[in-house]
N, C-alpha and C positions, 0 to 999 in steps of 0.2 A: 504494500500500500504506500507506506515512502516513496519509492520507487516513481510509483505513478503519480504520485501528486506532488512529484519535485521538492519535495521537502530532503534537505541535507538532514544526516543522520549518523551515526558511531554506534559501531557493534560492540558492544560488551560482552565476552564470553565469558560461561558460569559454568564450573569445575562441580558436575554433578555428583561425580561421585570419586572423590580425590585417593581414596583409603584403599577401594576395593567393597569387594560385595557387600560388607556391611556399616560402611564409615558414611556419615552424612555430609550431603555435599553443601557448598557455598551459597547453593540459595536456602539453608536453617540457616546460614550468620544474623545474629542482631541486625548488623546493617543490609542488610539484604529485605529484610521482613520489614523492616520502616517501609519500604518502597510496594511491598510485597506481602503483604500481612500471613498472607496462605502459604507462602514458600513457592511460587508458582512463578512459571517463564510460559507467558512473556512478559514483560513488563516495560514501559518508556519509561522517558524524565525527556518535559518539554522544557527545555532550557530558555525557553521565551516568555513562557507562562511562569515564573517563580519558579522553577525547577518540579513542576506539577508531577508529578508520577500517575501513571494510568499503569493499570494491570487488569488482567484477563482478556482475552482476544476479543472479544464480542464488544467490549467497553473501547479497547484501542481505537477498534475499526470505527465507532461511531464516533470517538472523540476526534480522532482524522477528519473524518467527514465534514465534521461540523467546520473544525479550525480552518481547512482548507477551502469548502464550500465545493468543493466535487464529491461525486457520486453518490450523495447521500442531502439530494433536494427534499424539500419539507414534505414536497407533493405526493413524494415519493416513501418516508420514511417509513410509512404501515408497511406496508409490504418486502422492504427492505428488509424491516426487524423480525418481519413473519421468518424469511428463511434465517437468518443471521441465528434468532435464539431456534429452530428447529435444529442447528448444529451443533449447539452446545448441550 
């Protein structure tokens, strides 16, 4: 979704499972879970917005939508959300 709506962007990779099969990875750090509360990827930080953080996919893509004003018109958004939450 970056991608397509031109929005610059930095990948942060997260060390899932750093130990082996039973060690907990980097997204249980304290600072991880500020951003993250679930422990869950994916997550942003809109550095334009106060350093906002958005997590859970269904949340990103609409908070995109909206910031950028692509693909997610008002007109449009019932049905957009109809399939959007049918995937989660």
């Amino acid at each position: 979704m970056l991608e397509e709506i031109g929005f610059k962007y930095k990948v942060t990779k997260i060390n899932l499972n750093p130990g082996g099969e039973f060690s907990k990875g980097e997204q249980f750090k304290p600072e991880f879970r500020r951003i993250s509360p679930f422990s869950k990827i994916p997550v942003i930080i809109d550095h334009d917005n106060n350093k906002e953080a958005v997590f859970e996919s269904g949340a990103i893509l609409m908070y995109l939508g909206e910031k950028s004003n692509k693909f997610y018109e008002q007109k449009d958004r019932t049905k957009i959300n109809q399939w959007l939450m049918a995937q989660m």
